[in-house]
C-alpha positions in Angstrom: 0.0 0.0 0.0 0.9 3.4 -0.7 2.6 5.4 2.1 1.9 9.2 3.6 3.6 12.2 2.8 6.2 13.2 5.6 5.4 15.4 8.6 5.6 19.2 7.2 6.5 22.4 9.9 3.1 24.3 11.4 3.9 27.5 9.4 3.9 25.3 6.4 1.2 23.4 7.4 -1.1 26.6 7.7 0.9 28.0 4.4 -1.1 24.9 3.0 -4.5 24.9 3.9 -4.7 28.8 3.1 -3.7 27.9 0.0 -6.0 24.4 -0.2 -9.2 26.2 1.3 -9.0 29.6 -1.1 -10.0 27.2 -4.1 -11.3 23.6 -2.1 -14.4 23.2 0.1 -13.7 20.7 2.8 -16.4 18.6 4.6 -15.6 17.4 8.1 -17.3 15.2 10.1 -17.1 14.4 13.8 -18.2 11.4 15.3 -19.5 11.8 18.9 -21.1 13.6 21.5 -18.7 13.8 23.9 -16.0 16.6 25.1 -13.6 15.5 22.3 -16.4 15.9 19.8 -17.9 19.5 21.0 -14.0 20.5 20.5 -13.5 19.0 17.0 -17.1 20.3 15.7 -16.9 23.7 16.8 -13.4 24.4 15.8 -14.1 22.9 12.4 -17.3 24.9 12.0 -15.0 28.1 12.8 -12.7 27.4 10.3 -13.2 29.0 6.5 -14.3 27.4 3.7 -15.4 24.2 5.7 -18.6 22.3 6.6 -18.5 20.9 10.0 -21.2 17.9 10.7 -22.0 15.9 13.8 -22.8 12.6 14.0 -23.9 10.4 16.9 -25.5 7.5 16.9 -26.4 7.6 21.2 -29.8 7.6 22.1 -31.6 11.3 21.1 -28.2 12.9 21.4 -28.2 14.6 18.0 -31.7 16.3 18.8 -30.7 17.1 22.1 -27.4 18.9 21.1 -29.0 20.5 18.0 -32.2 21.1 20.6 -29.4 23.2 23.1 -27.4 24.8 20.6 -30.6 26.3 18.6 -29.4 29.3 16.6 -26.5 30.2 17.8 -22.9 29.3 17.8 -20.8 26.9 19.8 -18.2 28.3 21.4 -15.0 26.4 23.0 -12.8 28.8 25.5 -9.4 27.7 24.8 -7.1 28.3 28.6 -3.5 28.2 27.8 -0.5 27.5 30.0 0.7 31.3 30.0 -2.5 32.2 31.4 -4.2 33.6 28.2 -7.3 32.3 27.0 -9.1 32.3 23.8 -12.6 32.1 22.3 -13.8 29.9 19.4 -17.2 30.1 17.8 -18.8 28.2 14.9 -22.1 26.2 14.0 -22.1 23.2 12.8 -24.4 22.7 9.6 -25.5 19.1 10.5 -26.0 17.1 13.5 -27.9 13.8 13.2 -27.5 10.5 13.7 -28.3 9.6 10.2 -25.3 8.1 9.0 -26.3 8.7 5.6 -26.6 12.4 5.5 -23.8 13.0 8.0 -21.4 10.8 6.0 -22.3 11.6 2.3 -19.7 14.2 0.6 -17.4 13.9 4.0 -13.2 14.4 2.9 -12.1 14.1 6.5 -14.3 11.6 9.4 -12.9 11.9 13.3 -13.7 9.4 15.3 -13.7 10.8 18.7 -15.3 8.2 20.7 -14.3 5.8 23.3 -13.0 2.7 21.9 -15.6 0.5 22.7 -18.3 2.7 20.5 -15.4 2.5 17.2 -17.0 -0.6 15.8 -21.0 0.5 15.5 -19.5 3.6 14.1 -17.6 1.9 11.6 -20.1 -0.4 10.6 -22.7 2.6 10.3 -20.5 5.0 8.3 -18.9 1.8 6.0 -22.0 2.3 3.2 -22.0 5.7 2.9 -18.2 6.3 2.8 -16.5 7.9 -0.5 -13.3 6.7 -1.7 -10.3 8.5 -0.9 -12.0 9.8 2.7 -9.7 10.4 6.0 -10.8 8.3 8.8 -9.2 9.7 12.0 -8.7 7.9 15.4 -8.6 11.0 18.0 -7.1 8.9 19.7 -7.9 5.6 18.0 -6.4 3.7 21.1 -4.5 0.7 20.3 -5.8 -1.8 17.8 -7.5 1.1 15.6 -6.5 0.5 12.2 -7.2 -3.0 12.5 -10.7 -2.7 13.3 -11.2 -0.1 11.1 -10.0 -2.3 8.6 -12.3 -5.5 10.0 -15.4 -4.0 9.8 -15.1 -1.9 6.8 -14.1 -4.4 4.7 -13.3 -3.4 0.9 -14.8 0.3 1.7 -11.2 0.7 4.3 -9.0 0.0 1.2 -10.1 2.9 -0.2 -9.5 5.6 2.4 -6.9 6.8 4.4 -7.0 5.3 7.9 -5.1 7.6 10.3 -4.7 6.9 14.1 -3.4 9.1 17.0 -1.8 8.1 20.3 -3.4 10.4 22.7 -6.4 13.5 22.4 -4.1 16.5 21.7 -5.7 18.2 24.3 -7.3 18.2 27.7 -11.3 19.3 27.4 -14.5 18.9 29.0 -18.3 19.7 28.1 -19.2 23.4 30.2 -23.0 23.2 28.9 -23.7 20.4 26.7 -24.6 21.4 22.9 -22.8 25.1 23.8 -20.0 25.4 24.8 -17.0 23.1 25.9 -13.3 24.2 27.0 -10.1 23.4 26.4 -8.0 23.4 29.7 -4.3 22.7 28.0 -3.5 21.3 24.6 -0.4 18.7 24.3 3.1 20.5 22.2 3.3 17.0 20.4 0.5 14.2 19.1 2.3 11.5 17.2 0.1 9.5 14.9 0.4 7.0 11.5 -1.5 6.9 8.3 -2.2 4.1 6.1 -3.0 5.3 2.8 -4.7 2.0 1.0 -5.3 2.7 -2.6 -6.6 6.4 -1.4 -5.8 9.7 -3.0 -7.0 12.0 -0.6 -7.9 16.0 -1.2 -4.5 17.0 0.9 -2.3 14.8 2.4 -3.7 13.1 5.4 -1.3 14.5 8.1 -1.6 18.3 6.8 -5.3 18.0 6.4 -5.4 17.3 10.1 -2.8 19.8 11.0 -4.2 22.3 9.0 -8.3 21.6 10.0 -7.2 21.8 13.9 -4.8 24.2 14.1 -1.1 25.0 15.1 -1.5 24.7 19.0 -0.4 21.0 18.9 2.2 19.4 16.1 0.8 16.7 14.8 3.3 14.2 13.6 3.5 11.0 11.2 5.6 8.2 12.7 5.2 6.2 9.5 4.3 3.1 11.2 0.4 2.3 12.8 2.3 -0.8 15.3 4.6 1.8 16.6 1.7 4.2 17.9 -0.1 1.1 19.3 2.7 0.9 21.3 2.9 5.0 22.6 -0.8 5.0 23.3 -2.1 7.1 26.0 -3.3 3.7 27.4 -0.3 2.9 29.2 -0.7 5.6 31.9 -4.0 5.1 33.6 -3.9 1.2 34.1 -0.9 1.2 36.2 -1.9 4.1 38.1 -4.6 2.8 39.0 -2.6 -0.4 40.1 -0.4 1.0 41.8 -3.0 3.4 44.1 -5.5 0.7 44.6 -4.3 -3.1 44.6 -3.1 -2.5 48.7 -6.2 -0.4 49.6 -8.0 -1.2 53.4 -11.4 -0.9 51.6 -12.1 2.1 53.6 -13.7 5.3 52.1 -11.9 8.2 51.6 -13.1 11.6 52.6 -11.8 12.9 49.1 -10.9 11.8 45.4 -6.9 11.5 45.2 -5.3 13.0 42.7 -4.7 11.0 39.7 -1.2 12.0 38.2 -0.2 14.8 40.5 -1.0 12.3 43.7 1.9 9.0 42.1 4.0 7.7 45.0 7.1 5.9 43.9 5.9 3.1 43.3 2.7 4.0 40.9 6.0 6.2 38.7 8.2 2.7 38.8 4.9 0.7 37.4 4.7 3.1 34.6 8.3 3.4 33.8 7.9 -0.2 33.9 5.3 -0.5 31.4 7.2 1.8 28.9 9.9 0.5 29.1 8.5 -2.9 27.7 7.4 -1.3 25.0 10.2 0.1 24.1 11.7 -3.4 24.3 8.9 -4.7 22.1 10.0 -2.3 19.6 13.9 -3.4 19.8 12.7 -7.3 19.1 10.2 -6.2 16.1 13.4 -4.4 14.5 15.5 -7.4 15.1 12.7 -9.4 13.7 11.8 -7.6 10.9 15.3 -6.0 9.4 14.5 -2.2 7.9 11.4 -1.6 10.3 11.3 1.6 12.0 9.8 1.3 16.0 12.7 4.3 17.2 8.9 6.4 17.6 8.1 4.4 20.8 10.4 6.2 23.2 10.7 6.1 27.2 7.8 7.2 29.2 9.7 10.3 30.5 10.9 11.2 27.5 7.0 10.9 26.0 5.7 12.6 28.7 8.7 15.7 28.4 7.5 15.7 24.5 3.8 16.0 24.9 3.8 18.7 28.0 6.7 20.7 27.3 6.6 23.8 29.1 3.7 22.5 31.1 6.4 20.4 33.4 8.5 22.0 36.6 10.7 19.2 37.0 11.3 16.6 34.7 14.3 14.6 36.2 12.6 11.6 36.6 9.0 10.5 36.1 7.4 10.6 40.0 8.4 14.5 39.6 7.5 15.2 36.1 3.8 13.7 36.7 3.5 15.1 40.4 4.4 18.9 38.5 2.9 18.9 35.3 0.3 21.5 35.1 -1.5 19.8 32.5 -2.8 17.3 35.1 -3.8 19.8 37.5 -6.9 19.0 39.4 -7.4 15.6 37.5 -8.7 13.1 40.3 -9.0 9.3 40.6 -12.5 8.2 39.0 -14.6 7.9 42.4 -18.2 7.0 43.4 -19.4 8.9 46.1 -21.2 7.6 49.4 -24.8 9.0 50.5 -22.8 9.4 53.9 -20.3 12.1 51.1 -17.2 9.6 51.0 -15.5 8.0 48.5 -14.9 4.8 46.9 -12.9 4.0 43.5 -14.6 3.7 40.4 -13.3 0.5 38.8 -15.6 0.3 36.1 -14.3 3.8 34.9 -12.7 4.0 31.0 -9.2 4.1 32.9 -10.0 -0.1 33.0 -12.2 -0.7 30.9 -11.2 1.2 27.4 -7.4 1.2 28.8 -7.6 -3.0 29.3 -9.1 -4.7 26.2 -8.2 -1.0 23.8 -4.9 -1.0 25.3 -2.4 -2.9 27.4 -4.3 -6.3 26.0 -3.1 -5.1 22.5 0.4 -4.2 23.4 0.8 -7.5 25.5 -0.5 -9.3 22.1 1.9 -7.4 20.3 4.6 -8.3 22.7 3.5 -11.9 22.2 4.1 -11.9 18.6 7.8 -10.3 18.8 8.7 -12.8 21.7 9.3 -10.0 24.2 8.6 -11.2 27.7 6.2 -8.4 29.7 6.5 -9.1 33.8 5.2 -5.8 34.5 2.1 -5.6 31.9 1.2 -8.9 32.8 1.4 -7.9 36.5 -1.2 -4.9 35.9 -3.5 -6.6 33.3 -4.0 -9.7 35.8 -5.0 -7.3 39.0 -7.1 -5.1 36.4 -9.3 -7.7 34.8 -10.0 -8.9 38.1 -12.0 -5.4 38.8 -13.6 -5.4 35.4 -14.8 -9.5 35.7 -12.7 -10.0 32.6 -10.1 -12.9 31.6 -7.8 -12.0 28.8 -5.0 -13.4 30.4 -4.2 -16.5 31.7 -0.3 -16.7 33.4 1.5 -14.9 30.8 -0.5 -15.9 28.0 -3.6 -14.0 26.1 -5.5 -17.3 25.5 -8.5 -16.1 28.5 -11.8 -16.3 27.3 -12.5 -12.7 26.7 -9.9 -12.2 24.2 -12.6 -12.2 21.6 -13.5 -8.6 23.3 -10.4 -6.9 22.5 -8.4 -5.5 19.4 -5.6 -8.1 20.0 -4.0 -8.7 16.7 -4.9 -12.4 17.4 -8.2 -11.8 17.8 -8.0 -10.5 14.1 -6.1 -14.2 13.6 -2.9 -11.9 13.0 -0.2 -14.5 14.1 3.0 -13.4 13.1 4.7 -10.0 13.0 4.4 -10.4 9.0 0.6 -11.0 9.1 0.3 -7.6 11.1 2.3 -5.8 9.1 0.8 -6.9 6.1 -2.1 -4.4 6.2 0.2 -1.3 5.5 
């Protein structure tokens, strides 16, 4: 398959779409109702020369949201880490959960939904998809492309299927169908395109750029196994690990801080994870001589590329998560007592998306480079535990809900050729 055009600068990147949008109408589609997708919508329905539609598929969302928003714009404040803020306003034209009319005419699709929603939303948009469309994961988690390419069939060779390691920024709903904010954006979002036989309007990396702006780089690594392995994913499962597995059981009179709150231990866990994938990428370049994996890096070294500025102190990874400013005020998921205590959520997405959408994935990919993973396997047995789940039996993904996840071998990938056969 064809490969994507190289990562360009931002002034280029906006030198482009100036350029692209004087003469070419694009159509941009979000998929969601979420934060992610009140960001994506309204910043696309700000942008000139572009059509912003909505779709979502939950419930009576889409009349809800187009209910709230009425006649007027969205607008998404925009806080950034120098203590200036920003306003953005636009309208989307459509919002429906008519796959159909949302789809039809689309150059560019996000998919900004939790993982476990990707595959009704693939199998909804897979009719009415043009060639030569952009299907974005923001993030795709682990295991995107491959589903994508599953349950689209034939229609996926024909587009460009890109995929993003983490949400390049931090944002939250204020007043649902209104307004939403953005409380930090990330310096860096790597992500990887596979092209298929598509011939898209830009290239699919300065489309994105381009549609969502210059606050984050957006950057092709060149290879979709290689993000699986940098995805956000790794963070919350070990955290969450580390801060629960030797609780009393007792309530707590208040949430605990989820990054900013890592002892020692929760930071070694994490380390620990990353640095197995970084050792599944050494065996998959032994294995496969002339594959790039140098894009999945140390956990510190992610994290100093992602927050920048945002980090105090960055000499090791207890300090750089305990004073990054990004994570300021982010708590533990909790469920509160009627008696006003609290108690840990373990049915939050931290498990359950960041599980079968993420560490599962890697751990499959570890299995099929012959890379042995102590600590993964460590936090994926204590975690399915809390969700009811066996994926993992020993040191081996042959549980019986392996069929759940976006394992390669739930795909029937077997070999590190088989996956890498789909670029």
């Amino acid at each position: 398959m064809a490969k994507a055009s190289k990562s360009i600068t931002l002034e280029t990147a906006m030198e482009v779409i100036a350029s692209v949008m004087a003469n070419e109408k694009l159509v941009v589609l979000s998929c969601g109702g979420g934060n992610g997708s009140h960001v994506t919508a309204t910043i696309t329905a700000a942008r000139p020369n572009t059509e912003s539609r909505v779709l979502t598929l939950f419930a009576d969302e889409a009349e809800r949201w187009t209910k709230a928003m009425g006649n007027d714009n969205m607008e998404v404040n925009i806080a950034y880490s120098d203590g200036t803020s920003r306003e953005v306003k636009g309208k989307p034209a459509l919002i429906t959960k008519d796959p159909a009319k949302a789809v039809k005419g689309a150059d560019i699709i996000f998919i900004v939904l939790p993982a476990f929603a990707h595959t009704d939303y693939f199998k909804a948009i897979a009719p009415h998809v043009s060639p030569n469309t952009v299907i974005v994961g923001l993030p795709g988690q682990a295991g995107f492309n491959i589903n994508c390419i599953y349950e689209m069939g034939d229609t996926s060779k024909k587009c460009a299927i890109a995929n993003f390691e983490t949400l390049p920024f931090n944002c939250r709903i204020v007043e649902f169908g209104r307004k939403a904010q953005i409380i930090g954006f990330k310096g860096y979002c790597a992500g990887s395109v596979i092209m298929g036989q598509s011939k898209p309007k830009m290239a699919p990396m300065d489309m994105i750029q381009s549609i969502l702006g210059p606050d984050c780089r957006y950057d092709d690594m060149g290879n979709f196994v290689a993000i699986y392995l940098l995805a956000k994913s790794i963070c919350h499962p070990p955290l969450m690990y580390g801060r629960w597995s030797k609780w009393d059981g007792q309530p707590l009179d208040e949430a605990p801080l989820f990054y900013q709150g890592v002892d020692q231990w929760q930071a070694d866990l994490l380390e620990g994870i990353g640095d197995e994938c970084v050792a599944i990428a050494k065996d998959i370049e032994k294995k496969r001589p002339g594959t790039k994996m140098d894009a999945v890096i140390p956990m510190l070294d992610w994290m100093k590329r992602s927050y920048c500025e945002l980090i105090a102190d960055s000499s090791t990874l207890y300090h750089a998560n305990r004073t990054n400013k990004g994570y300021d005020g982010l708590r533990h998921p909790m469920i509160r007592t009627k008696e006003g205590k609290f108690l840990p959520d373990f049915s939050t997405r931290y498990l359950s998306e960041d599980i079968p959408y993420g560490l599962v994935v890697m751990k499959g990919i570890g299995e099929l480079s012959g890379t042995k993973t102590p600590v993964i396997d460590e936090v994926i047995t204590w975690c399915q535990k809390k969700l009811g789940k066996e994926y993992l039996i020993g040191s081996e993904l042959k549980g019986k809900d392996l069929v759940e996840t976006r394992a390669p071998q739930k795909y029937g990938y077997m070999t590190l050729e088989q996956l890498f056969s789909i670029m």
